[in-house]
C-alpha positions as CSV (number, residue, x, y, z in Angstrom):
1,X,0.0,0.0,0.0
2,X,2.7,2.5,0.7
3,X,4.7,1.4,-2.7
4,X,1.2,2.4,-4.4
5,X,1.0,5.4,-3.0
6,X,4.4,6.6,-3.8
7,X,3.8,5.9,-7.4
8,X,0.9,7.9,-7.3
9,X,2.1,10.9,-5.9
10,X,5.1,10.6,-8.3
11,X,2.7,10.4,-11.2
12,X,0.7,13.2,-9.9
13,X,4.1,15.2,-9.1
14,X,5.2,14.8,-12.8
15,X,1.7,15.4,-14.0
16,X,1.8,18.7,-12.4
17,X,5.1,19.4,-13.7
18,X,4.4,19.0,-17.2
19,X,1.3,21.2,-17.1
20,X,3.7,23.9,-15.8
21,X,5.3,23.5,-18.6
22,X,2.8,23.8,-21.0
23,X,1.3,27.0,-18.9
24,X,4.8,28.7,-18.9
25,X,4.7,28.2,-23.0
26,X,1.0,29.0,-23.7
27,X,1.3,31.7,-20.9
28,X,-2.8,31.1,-19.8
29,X,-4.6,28.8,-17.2
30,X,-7.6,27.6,-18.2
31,X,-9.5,25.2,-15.4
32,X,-11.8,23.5,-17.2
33,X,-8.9,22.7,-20.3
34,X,-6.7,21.1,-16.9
35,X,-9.7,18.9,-16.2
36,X,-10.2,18.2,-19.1
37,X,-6.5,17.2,-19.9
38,X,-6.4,15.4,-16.9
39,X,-9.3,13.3,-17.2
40,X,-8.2,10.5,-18.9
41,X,-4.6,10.2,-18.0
42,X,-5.5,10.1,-14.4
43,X,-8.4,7.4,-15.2
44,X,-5.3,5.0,-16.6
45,X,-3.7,5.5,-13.2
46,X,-6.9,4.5,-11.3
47,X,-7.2,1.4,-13.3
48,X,-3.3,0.5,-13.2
49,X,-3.3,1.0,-9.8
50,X,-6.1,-0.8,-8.8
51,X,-5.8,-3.6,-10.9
52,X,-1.6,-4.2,-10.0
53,X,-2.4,-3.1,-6.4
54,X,-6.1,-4.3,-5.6
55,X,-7.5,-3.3,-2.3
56,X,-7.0,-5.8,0.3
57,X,-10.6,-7.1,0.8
58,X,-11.3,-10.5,2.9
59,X,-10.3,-13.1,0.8
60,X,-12.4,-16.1,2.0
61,X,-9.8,-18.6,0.1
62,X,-6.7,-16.6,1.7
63,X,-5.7,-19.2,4.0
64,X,-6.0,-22.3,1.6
65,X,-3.2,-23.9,0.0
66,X,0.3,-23.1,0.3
67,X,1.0,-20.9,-3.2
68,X,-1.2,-18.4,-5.0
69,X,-2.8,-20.1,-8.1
70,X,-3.5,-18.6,-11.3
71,X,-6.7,-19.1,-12.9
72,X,-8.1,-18.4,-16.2
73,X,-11.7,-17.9,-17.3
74,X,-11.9,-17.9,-20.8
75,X,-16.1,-18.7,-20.7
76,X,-18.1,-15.5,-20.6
77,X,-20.8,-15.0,-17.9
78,X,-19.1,-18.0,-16.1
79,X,-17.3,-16.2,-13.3
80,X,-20.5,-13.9,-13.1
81,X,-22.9,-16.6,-12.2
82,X,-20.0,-18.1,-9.9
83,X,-19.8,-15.0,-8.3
84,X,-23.9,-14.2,-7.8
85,X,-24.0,-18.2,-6.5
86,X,-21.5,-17.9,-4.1
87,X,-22.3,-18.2,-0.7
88,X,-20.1,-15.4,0.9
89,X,-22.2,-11.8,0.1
90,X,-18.3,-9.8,-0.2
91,X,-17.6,-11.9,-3.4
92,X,-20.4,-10.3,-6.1
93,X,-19.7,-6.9,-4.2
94,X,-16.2,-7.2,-4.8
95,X,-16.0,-8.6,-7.9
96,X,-18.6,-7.6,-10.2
97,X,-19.3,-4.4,-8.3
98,X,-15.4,-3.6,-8.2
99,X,-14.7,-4.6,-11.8
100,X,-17.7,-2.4,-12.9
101,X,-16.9,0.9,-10.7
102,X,-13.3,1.1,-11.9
103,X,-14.0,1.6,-15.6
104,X,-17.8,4.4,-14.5
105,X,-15.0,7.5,-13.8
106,X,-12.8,5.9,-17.4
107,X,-16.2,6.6,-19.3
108,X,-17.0,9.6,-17.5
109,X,-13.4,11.0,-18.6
110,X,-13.8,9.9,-21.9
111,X,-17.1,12.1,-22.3
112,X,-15.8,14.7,-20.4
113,X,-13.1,14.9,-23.1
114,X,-14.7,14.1,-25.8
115,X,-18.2,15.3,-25.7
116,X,-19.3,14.1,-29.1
117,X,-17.8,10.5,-28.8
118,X,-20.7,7.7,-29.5
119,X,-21.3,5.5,-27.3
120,X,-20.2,2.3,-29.4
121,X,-16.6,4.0,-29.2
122,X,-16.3,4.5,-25.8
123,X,-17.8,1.1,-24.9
124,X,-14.9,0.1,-27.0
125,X,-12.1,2.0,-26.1
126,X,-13.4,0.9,-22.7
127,X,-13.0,-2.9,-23.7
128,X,-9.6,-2.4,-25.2
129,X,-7.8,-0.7,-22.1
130,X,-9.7,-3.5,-20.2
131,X,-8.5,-6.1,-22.5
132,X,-4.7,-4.6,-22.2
133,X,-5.4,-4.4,-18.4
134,X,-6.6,-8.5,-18.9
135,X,-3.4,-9.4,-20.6
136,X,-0.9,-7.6,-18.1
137,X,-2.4,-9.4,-15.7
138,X,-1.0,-13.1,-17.3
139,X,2.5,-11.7,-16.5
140,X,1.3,-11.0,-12.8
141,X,1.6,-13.9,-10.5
142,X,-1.2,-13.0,-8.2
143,X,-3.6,-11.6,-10.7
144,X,-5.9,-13.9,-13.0
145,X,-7.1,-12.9,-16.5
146,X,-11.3,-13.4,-16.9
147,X,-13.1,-12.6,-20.0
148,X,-15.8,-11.4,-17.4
149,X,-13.9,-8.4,-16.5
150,X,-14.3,-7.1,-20.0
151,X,-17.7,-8.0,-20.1
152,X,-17.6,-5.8,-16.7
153,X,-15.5,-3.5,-17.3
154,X,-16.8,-2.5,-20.6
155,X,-20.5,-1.9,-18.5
156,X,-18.3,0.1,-16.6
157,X,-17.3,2.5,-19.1
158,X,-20.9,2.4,-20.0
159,X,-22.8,3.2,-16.9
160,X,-19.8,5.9,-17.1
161,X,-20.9,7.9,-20.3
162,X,-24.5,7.6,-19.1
163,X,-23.6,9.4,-15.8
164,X,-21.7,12.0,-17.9
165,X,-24.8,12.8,-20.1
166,X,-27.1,12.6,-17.5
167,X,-25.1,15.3,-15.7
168,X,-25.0,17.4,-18.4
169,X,-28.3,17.4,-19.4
170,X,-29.3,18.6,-16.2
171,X,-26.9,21.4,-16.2
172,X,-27.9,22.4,-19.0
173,X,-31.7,22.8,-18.0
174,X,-33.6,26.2,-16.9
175,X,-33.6,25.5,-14.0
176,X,-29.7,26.3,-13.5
177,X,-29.2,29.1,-15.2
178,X,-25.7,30.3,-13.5
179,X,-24.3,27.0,-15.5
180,X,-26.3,26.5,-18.4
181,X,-24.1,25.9,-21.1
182,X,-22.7,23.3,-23.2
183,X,-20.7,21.1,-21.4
184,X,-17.3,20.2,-23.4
């Protein structure tokens, strides 16, 4: 826990750097342009992070067997069914709950970036980080690849771009006239 938070206040220290940078070239600040620039960069580090370094919830199976064992779930919807069948309640919360809210702030980003996106490529580009993410996670001893965390994941980035334009929509109505703008 301590190595992960080092590594994220290094990538937040070099983040900041670079955007000095650019602000001493370009010579003007805009907030909602750092935001904006930051959204997406700063969703890859959630999801690295998380996924290298995953929170230490109760493992039920933590004290069987001598060595961590890889699995691999190549069948989709089987790990989901496992998951909803199983008999301890932290085991759907953690893992179709947990693959699900790490991609909803990814497909947030992605809107808030890219207002005019459709939804097919965002549900893609959510798929593909998630399917990188998958395959990192063969050269990790203690991580497992599932096809269901794409199949999560990719929801994820979903429920993510609906949040976004649900937001905006009601920014954008009457009844909050101080922000009523277009968003993006």
């Amino acid at each position: 826990m301590k190595d992960l938070l080092i590594l994220m206040m290094l990538f937040t220290i070099l983040w900041i750097f670079v955007r000095a940078v650019i602000f001493a070239w370009r010579r003007e600040f805009s907030m909602k342009r750092e935001i904006m620039a930051a959204a997406i960069p700063f969703g890859f580090m959630l999801i690295y992070f998380v996924t290298a370094f995953p929170f230490p919830f109760f493992n039920p199976y933590q004290f069987v067997g001598t060595g961590i064992e890889r699995s691999y779930n190549v069948i989709p919807f089987k790990s989901i069914v496992d998951s909803l069948n199983h008999f301890y309640y932290m085991v759907p919360i953690r893992n179709l709950g947990g693959n699900i809210l790490l991609f909803v702030p990814f497909g947030f980003a992605l809107l808030l970036r890219f207002y005019r996106m459709k939804f097919w490529k965002g549900v893609s580009i959510g798929f593909l980080v998630s399917l990188v993410m998958e395959l990192c996670q063969l050269k990790l001893g203690y991580r497992s690849f599932d096809v269901d965390d794409l199949i999560l994941n990719s929801a994820g980035t979903f429920i993510g771009m609906i949040t976004f334009k649900v937001i905006a929509k009601i920014l954008q109505k009457e009844t909050f006239p101080v922000v009523s703008r277009k968003i993006g």
